[in-house]
C-alpha positions in Angstrom: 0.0 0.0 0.0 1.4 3.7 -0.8 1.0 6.1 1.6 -1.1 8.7 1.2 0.9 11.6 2.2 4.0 12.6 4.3 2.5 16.0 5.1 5.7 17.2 5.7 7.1 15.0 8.0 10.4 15.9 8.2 9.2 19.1 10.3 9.0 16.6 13.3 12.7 16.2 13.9 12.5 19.8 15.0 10.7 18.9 17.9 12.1 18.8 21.7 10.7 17.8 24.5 9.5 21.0 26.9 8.3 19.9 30.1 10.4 20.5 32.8 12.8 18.1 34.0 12.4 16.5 31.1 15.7 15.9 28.2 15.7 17.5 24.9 15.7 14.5 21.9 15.1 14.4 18.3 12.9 11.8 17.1 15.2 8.9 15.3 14.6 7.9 11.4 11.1 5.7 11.7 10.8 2.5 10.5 8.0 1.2 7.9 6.3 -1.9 9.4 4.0 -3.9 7.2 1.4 -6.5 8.0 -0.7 -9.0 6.2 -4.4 -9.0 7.3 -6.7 -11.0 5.8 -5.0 -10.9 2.7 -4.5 -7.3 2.8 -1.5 -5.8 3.3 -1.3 -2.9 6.5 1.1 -0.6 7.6 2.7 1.7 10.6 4.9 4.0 11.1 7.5 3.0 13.6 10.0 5.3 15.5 12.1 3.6 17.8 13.3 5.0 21.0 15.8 7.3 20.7 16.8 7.7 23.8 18.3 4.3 25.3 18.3 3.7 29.2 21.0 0.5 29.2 18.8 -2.4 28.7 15.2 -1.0 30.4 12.3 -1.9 28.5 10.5 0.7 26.5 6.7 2.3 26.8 4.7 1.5 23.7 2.1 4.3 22.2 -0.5 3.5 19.7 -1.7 6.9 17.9 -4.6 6.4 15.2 -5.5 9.1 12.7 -8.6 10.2 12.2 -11.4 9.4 9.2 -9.7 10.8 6.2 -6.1 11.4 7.5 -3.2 9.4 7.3 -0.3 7.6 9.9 2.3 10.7 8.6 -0.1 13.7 9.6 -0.4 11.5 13.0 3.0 11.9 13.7 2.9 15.7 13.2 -0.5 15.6 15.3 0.8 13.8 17.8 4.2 13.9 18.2 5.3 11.5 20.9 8.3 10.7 19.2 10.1 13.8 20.6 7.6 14.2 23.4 8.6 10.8 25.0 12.0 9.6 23.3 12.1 6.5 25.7 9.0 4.9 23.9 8.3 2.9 20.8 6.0 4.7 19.2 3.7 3.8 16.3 1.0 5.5 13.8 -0.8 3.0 12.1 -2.3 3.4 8.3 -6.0 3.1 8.3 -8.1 2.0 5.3 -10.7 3.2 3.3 -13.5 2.6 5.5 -17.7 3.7 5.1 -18.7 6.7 8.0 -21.6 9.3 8.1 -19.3 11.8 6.5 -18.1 8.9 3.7 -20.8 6.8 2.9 -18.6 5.2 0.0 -15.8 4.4 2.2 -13.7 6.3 -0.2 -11.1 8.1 2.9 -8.9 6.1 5.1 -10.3 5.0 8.5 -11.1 2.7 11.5 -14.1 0.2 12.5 -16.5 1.8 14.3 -17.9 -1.0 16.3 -17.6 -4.8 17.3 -17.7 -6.9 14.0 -17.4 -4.0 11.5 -15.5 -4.9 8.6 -14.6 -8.2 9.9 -12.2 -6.8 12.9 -10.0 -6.2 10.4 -8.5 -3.5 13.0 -8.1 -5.2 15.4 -6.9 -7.9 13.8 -4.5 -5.5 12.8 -3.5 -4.3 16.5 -3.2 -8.3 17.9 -0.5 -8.5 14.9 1.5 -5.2 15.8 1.3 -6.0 19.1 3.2 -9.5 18.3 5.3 -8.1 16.0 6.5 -5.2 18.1 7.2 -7.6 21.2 9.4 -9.2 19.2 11.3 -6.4 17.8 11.7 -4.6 20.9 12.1 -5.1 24.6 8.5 -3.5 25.5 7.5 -3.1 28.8 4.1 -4.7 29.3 2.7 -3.0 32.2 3.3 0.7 29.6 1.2 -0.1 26.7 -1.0 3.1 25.4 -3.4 3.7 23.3 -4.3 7.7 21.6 -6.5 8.6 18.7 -7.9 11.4 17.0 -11.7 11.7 15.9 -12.3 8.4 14.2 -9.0 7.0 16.0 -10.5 7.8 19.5 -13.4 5.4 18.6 -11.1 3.5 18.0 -9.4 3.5 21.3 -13.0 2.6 23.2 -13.0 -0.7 21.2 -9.4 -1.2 21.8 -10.5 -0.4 25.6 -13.8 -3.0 25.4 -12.1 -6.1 23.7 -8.1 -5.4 24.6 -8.3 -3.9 27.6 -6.4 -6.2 29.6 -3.3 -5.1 27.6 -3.6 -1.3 28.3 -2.1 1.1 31.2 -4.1 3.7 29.8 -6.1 5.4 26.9 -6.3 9.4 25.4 -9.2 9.2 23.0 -9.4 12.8 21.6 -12.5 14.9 19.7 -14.1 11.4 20.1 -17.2 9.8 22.4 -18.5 6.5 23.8 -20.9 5.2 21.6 -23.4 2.4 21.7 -23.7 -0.6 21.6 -20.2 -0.8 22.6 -19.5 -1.5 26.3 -16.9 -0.8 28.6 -16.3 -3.7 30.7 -13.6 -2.8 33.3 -12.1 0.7 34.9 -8.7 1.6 33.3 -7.3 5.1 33.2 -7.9 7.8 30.7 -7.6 11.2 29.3 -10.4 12.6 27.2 -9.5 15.4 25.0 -13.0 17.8 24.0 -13.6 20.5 21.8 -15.9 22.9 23.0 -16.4 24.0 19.5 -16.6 20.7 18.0 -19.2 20.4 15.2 -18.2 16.6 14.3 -18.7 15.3 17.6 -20.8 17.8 19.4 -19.5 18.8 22.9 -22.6 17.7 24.7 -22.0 14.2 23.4 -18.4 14.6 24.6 -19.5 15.7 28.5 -21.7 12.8 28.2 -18.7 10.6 27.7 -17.0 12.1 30.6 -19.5 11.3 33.1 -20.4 7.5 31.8 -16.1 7.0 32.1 -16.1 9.1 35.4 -18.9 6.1 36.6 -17.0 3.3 34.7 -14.1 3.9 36.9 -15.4 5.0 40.3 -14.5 8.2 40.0 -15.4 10.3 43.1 -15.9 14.3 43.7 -15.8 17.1 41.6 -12.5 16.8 40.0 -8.9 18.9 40.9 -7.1 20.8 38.5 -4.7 18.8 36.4 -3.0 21.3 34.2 -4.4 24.5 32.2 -7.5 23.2 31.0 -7.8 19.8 32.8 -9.7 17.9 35.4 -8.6 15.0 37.2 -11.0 12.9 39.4 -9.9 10.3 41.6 -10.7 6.8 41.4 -10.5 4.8 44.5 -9.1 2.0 42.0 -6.4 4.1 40.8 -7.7 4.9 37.3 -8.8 8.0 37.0 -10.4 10.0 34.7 -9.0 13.1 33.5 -10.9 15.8 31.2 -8.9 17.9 28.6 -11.3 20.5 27.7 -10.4 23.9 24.9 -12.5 25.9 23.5 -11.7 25.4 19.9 -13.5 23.3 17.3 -12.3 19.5 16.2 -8.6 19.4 16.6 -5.7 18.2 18.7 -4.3 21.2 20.3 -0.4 21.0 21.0 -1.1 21.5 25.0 -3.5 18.4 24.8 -0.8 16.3 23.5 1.9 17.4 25.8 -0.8 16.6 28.8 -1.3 13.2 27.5 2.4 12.2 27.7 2.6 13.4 31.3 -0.7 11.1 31.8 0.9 8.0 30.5 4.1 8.2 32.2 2.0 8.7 35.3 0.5 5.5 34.7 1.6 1.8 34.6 -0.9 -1.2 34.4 -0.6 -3.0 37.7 0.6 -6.3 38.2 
């Protein structure tokens, strides 16, 4: 399969690292891992870490475009490459795949339930995940999963069938839609758009307070950052909200919180 765009990738090697304590690192050449699905061939994008600590296992970050992206504008979206240089970090391809906005399925996307289009994603995601075990020494207990719009759909199925698997989850400019269930607590950042037009903000609040429920949460929330709410979970997996007041996007202070969530947050033993 050719990729649809590199949207100017080469931009991201610019990027640093600015929280504070934190080690300035350019993102390493990324790899181009492929896949056979069904008798489809898929892709990622692959960086490997670029910043080595002896022989520690790494974190592992999933980022999924949205509907009508592609993996290379993720890694511009996103970023994690230079905002966490310890991690593997990878940006898979989509495919063309039916939505509201795409009846024909002619733009590059993600199931959007159980059972759509055969699992093919998630297919997908069991084969990464093998592959990428393999490859590199991952550490388990730091597996994350992020995704825009379409990817942060994505990321509630990931959290309903492969949960198990997960320390934590950042869907962004995305909601919790039925009939998919959430069977069990684990932590997460939601990312909301006051302004959103494509997933209206309502919806979005809505999907704050079923997650805040899901995982125990308990009060009214503390201040987690400019912009963001985090409330407790007796469990440990809290819920934090991310909300701007700009339309459907991935703001570069959303992403920048999310890193500092996942490396607050390992999956227990």
């Amino acid at each position: 399969m050719k990729w649809a765009s590199r949207r100017g990738w080469q931009a991201l090697f610019i990027g640093v690292w600015l929280m504070p304590g934190s080690r300035l690192a350019r993102a390493v050449e990324p790899q181009i891992m492929k896949w056979t699905i069904d008798h489809v061939e898929r892709d990622a994008i692959v960086y490997p870490p670029s910043v080595q600590e002896g022989r520690s296992k790494a974190p592992l970050i999933f980022a999924f475009h949205g509907h009508g992206d592609n993996a290379w504008f993720a890694t511009e979206q996103f970023a994690f490459q230079t905002l966490w240089p310890e991690a593997v970090v990878v940006y898979p391809q989509g495919l063309p795949t039916p939505a509201a906005s795409d009846p024909q399925g002619e733009r590059r996307g993600w199931q959007h339930q159980m059972g759509e289009v055969g699992d093919r994603d998630l297919k997908l995601f069991d084969a990464m995940l093998r592959s990428l075990r393999w490859k590199f020494r991952i550490d388990d207990r730091r597996i994350y999963a992020a995704g825009f719009s379409n990817g942060g759909f994505f990321d509630y199925i990931l959290w309903a069938q492969r949960g198990r698997l997960f320390a934590g989850f950042a869907p962004c400019a995305a909601a919790l839609r039925g009939p998919l269930q959430i069977p069990s607590p684990k932590s997460v950042l939601v990312v909301a758009g006051e302004q959103d037009q494509r997933v209206p903000f309502d919806e979005q609040r809505q999907t704050i307070a079923a997650l805040r429920q899901i995982n125990g949460c308990v009060g009214e929330g503390e201040a987690w950052g400019p912009g963001a709410t985090l409330y407790s979970s007796p469990g440990g997996t809290p819920v934090v909200a991310y909300i701007h007041p700009y339309g459907h996007a991935v703001r570069r202070a959303a992403t920048l919180l999310i890193v500092k969530f996942f490396q607050e947050h390992t999956r227990p033993e």
